[in-house]
C-alpha positions as a printed NumPy array, in Angstrom:
array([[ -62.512,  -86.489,  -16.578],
       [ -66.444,  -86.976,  -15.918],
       [ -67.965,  -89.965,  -16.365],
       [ -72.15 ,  -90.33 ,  -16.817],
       [ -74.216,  -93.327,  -17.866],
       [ -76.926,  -93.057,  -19.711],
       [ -80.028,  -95.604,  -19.82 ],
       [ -82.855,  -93.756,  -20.261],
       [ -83.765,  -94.186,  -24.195],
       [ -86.16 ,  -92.732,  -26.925],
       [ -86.95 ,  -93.411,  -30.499],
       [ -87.341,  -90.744,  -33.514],
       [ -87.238,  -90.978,  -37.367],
       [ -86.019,  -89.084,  -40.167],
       [ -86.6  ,  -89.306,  -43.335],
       [ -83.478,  -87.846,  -45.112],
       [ -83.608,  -86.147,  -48.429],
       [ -83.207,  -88.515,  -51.371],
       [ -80.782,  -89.455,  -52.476],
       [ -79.289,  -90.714,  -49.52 ],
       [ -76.243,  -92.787,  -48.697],
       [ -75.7  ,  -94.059,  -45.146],
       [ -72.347,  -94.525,  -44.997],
       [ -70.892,  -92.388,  -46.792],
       [ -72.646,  -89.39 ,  -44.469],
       [ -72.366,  -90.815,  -41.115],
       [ -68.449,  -92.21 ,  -41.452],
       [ -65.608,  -89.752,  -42.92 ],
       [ -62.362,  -91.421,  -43.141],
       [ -60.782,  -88.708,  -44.2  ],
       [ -61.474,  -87.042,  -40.317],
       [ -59.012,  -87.484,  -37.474],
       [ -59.91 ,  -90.718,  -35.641],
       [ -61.355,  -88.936,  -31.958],
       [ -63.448,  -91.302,  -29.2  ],
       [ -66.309,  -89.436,  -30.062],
       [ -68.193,  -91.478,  -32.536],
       [ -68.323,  -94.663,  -33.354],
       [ -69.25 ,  -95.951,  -36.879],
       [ -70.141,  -99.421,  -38.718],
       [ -72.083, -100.246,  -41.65 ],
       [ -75.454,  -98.976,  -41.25 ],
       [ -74.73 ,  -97.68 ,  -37.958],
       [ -73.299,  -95.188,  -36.038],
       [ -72.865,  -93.739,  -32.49 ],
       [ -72.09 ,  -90.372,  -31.314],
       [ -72.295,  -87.802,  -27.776],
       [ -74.407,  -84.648,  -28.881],
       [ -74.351,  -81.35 ,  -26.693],
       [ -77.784,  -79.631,  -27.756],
       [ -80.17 ,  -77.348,  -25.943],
       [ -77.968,  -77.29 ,  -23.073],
       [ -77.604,  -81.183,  -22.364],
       [ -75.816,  -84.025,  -22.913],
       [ -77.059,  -86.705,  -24.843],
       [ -75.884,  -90.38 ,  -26.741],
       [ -77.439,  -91.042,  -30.151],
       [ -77.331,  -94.287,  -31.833],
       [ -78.348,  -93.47 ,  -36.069],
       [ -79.221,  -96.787,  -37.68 ],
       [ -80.065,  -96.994,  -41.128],
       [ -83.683,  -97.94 ,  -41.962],
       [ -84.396,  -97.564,  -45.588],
       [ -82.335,  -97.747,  -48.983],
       [ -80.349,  -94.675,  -51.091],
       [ -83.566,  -93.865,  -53.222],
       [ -86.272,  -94.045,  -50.056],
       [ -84.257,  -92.933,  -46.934],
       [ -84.971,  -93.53 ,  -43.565],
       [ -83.309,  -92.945,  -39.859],
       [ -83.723,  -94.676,  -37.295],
       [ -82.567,  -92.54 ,  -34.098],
       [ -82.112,  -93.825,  -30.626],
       [ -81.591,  -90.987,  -27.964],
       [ -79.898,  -91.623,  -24.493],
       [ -79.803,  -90.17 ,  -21.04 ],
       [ -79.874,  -90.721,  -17.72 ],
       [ -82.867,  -88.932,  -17.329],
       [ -86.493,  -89.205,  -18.974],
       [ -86.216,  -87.779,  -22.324],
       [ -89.222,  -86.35 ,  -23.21 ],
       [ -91.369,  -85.266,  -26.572],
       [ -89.571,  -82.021,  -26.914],
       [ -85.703,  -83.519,  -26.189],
       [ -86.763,  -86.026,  -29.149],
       [ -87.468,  -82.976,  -31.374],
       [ -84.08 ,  -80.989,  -30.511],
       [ -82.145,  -84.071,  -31.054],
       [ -83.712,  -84.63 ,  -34.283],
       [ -83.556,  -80.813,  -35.906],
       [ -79.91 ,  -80.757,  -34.475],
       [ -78.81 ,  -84.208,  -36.802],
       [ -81.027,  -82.781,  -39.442],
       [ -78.902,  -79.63 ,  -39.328],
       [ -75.587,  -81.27 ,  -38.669],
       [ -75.273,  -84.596,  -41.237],
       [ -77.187,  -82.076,  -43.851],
       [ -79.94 ,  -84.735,  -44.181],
       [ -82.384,  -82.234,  -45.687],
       [ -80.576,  -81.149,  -48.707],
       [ -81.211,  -81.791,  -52.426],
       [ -78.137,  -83.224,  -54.255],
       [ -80.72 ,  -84.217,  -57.785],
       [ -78.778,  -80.957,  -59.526],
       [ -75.31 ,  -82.228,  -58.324],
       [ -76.031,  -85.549,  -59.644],
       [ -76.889,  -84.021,  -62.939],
       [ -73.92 ,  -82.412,  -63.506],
       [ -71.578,  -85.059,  -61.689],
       [ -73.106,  -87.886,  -64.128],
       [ -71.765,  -85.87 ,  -67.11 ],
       [ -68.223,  -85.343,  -65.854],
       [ -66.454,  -88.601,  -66.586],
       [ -63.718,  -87.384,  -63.862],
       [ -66.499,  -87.698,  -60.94 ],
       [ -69.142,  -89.813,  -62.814],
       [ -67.573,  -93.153,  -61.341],
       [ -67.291,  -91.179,  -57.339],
       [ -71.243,  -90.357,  -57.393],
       [ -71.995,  -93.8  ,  -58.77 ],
       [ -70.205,  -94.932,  -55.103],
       [ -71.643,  -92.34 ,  -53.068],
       [ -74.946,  -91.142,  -54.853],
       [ -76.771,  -89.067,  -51.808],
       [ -73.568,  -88.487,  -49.084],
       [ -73.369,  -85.433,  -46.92 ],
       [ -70.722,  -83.064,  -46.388],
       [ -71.95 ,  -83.429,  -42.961],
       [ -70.588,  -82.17 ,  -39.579],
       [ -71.033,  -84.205,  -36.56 ],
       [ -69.696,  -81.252,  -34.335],
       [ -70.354,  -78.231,  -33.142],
       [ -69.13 ,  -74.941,  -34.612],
       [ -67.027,  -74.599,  -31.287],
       [ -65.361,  -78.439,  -31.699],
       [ -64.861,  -77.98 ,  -35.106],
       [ -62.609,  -75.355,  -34.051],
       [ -60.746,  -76.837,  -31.167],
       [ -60.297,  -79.8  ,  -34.022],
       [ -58.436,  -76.402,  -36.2  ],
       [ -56.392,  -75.038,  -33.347],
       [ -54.988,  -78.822,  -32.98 ],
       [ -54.41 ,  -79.269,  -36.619],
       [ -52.441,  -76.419,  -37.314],
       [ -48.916,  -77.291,  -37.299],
       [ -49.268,  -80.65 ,  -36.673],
       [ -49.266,  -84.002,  -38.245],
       [ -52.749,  -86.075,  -38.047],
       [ -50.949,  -88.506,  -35.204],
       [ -49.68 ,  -85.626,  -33.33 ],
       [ -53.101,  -83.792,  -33.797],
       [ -54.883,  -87.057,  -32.225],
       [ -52.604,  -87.204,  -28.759],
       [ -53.429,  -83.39 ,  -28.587],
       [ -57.627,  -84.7  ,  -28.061],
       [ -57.372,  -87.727,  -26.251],
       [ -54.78 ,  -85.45 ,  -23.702],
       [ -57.598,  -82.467,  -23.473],
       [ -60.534,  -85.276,  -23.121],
       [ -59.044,  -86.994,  -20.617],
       [ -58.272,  -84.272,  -18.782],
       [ -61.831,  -81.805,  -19.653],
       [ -63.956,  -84.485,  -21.315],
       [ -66.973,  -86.572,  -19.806],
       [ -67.544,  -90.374,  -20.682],
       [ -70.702,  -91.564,  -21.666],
       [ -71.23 ,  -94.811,  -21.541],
       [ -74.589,  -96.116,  -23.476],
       [ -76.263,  -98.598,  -25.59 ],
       [ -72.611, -100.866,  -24.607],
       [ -70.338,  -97.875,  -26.148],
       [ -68.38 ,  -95.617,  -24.326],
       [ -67.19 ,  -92.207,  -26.517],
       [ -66.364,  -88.953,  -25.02 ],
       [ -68.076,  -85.52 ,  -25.337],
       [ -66.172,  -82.918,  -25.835],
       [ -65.935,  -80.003,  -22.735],
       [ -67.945,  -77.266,  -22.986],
       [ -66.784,  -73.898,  -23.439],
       [ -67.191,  -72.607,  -19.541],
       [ -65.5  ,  -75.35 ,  -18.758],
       [ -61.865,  -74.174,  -19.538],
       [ -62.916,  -71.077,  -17.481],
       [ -60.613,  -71.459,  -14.645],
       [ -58.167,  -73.795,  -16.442],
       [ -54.722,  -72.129,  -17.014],
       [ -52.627,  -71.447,  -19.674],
       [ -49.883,  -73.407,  -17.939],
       [ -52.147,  -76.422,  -17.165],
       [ -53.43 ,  -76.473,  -21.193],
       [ -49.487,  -76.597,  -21.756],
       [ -48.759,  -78.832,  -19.135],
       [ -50.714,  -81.598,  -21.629],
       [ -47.984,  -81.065,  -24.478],
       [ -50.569,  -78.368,  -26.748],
       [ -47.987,  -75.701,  -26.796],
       [ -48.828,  -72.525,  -27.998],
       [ -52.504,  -74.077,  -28.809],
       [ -52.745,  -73.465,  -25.317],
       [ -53.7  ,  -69.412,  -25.678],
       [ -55.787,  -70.349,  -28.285],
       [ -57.587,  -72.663,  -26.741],
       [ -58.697,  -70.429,  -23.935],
       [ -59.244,  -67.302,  -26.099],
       [ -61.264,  -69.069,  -28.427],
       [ -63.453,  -70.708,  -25.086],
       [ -63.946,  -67.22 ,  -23.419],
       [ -65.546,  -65.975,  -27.298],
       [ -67.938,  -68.622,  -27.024],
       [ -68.606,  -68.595,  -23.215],
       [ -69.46 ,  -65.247,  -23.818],
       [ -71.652,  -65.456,  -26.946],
       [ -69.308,  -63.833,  -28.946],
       [ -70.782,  -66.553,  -31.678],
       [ -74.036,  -68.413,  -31.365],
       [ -74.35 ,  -71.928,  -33.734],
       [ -77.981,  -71.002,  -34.251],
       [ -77.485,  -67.44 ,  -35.336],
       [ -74.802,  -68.623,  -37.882],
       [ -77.187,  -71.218,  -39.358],
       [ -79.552,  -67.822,  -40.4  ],
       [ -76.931,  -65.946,  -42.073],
       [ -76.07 ,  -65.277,  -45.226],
       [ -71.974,  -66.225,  -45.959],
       [ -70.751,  -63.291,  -45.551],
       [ -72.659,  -62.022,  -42.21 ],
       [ -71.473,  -65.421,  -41.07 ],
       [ -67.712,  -65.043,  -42.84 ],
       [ -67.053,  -61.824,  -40.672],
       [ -68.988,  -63.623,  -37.126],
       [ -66.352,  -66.079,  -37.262],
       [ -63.089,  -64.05 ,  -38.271],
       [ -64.179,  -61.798,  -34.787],
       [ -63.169,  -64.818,  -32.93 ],
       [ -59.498,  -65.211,  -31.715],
       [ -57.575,  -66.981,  -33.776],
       [ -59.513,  -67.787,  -36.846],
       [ -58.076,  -65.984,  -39.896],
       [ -60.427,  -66.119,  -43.53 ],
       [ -59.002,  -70.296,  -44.487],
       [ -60.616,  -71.467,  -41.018],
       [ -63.613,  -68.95 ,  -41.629],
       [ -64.556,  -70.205,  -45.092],
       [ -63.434,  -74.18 ,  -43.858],
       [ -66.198,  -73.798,  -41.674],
       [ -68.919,  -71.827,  -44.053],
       [ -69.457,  -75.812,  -45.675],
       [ -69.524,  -78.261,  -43.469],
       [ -70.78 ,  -76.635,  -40.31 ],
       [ -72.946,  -74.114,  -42.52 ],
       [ -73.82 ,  -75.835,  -44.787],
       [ -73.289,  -72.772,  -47.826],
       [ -72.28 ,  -74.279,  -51.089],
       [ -70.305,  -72.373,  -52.851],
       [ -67.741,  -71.76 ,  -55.639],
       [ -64.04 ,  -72.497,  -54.769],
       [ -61.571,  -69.949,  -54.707],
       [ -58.799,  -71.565,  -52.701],
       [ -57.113,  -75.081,  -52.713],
       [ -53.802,  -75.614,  -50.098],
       [ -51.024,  -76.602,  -51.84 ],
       [ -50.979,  -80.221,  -50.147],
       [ -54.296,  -80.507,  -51.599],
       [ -53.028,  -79.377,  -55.306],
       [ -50.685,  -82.158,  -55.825],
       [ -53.736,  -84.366,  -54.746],
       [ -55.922,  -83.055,  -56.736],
       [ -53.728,  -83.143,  -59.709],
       [ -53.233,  -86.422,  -59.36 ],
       [ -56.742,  -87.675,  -59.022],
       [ -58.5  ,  -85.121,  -61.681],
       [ -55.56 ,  -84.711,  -63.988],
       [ -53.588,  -87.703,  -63.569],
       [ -50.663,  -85.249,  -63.486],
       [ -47.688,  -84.709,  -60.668],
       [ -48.568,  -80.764,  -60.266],
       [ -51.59 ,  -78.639,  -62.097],
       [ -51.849,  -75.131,  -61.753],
       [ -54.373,  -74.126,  -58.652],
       [ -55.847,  -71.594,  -61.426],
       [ -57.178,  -73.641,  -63.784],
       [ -58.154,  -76.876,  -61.233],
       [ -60.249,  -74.02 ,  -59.904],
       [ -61.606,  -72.547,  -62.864],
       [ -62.4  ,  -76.115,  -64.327],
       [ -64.579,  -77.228,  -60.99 ],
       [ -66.165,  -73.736,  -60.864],
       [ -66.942,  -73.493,  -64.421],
       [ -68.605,  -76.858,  -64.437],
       [ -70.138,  -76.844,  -60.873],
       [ -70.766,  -73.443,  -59.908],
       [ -71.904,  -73.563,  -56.535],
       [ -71.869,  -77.154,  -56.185],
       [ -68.015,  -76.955,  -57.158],
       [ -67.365,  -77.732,  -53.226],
       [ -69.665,  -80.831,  -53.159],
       [ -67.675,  -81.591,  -55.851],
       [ -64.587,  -81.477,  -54.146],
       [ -65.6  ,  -83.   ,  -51.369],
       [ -67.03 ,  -86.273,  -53.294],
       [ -63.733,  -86.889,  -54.442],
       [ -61.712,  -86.096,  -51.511],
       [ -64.072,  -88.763,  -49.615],
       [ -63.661,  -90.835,  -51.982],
       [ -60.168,  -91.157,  -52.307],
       [ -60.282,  -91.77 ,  -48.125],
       [ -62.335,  -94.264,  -48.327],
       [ -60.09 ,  -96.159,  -50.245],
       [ -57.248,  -95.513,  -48.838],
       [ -59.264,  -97.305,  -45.505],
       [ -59.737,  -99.929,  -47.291],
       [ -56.296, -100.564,  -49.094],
       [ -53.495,  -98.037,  -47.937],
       [ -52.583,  -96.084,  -50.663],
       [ -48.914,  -95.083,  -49.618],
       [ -48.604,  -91.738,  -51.97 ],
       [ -51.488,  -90.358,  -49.849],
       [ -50.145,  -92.25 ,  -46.567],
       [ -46.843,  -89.933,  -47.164],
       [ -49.12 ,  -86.328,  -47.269],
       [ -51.331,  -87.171,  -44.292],
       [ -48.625,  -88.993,  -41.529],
       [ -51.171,  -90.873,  -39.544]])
């Protein structure tokens, strides 16, 4: 493990899209907990790899849902200049989704007495992504197979071992390796920190983007399904992981056309009040009502019920997520 302090600081704005709501953009419960953020009410913390360095970013809020406004603190432990200011801030832009107009969702959410009550809560969140396309997929490769407390030793084993500590503005998160970085790791030393057969994956999927197999900024000018078959040529991600990604790290709304079946008897529940609806018609009712929007949809409602459970464990969900 590295360790780097930062000192060095610089200030930048944005001006989010209205409407906006802090919170609910910059802190997903519903995400495994990882030390690479850190969150509280109008405020949060994160590492960001961009342009080729290493930065930490403190995001406070500094205006209201109806007349957003960011304030952004960058960190390093060198001088960061005029143009590091304006990578950092295209990069959140791009990542927490900040310029993206949600007026049409609201429209159609306010008239759905299901959701109405969720977008009253959360008028303006973000499907955002605080990673990278690359972590977003070593966050996959852990999941699969796993529970959400097994997932979670799985990161803070490989960040320990791979990560760098950044300590700044009196946090200290990790940042996640880069891809190079696993270069002349073996297979046996991956396994010898209890990933198993995530261990092939993990270094296939690092030698794609080492590389440049996949490039974040290519992906973020394609259309889906240029950027659908980009991402299935990489080892180890099959069409679910591919169109996972085409939301929250693309950003491409779009109409549903698959729900898990741990996410059925959730759904159920919460739309239909009901122990078990048919996947056909919860997808034909969110499409035919939200078209494109039906995965903002979704993903209100999903946050939603996280943040509640945060707040008061609910144990049904407790049982389908085993934190």
């Amino acid at each position: 493990m590295r360790s780097r302090s930062f000192q060095k600081r610089a200030a930048a704005q944005i001006f989010p899209a209205a409407p906006f709501h802090f919170d609910g953009t910059f802190h997903k419960p519903s995400h495994f907990p990882a030390p690479l953020e850190a969150w509280e009410p109008d405020r949060y913390w994160q590492t960001l790899r961009v342009g080729g360095s290493l930065y930490g970013v403190r995001i406070e809020n500094g205006g209201s849902i109806a007349e957003p406004a960011l304030r952004v603190s960058i960190f390093s432990d060198r001088q960061v200049t005029a143009p590091d200011r304006e990578i950092v801030r295209r990069e959140l832009v791009w990542r927490f989704d900040l310029d993206t107009e949600l007026r049409a969702f609201g429209r159609l959410a306010r008239q759905d007495r299901r959701i109405q009550g969720v977008w009253r809560r959360w008028r303006g969140m973000r499907d955002s992504s605080a990673n990278s396309i690359y972590e977003l997929l070593v966050i996959a490769i852990l999941l699969q197979n796993a529970t959400v407390r097994r997932t979670v030793q799985m990161m803070n084993a490989l960040l320990e071992a791979f990560g760098t500590k950044v300590s700044f503005d009196s946090k200290s998160l990790f940042a996640m390796w880069r891809p190079e970085d696993l270069d002349h790791v073996s297979d046996e030393e991956l396994r010898a920190l209890k990933v198993g057969y995530r261990a092939r994956f993990l270094k296939r999927l690092s030698d794609d983007f080492a590389r440049g197999t996949v490039n974040d900024l290519e992906l973020r000018t394609l259309d889906p399904d240029s950027a659908r078959k980009k991402l299935l040529r990489l080892y180890g991600v099959g069409p679910e992981t591919a169109r996972i990604l085409l939301y929250p790290a693309c950003h491409r709304y779009a109409r549903l056309d698959h729900i898990a079946p741990w996410q059925q008897k959730i759904y159920s529940r919460l739309l239909y009040n009901k122990t078990l609806v048919p996947v056909r018609k919860i997808l034909g009712d969110l499409n035919q009502r939200y078209g494109d929007y039906a995965s903002v949809a979704i993903d209100y409602v999903w946050e939603d019920l996280f943040w509640r459970h945060s707040r008061k464990p609910i144990p049904w969900l407790q049982k389908e997520i085993r934190l």
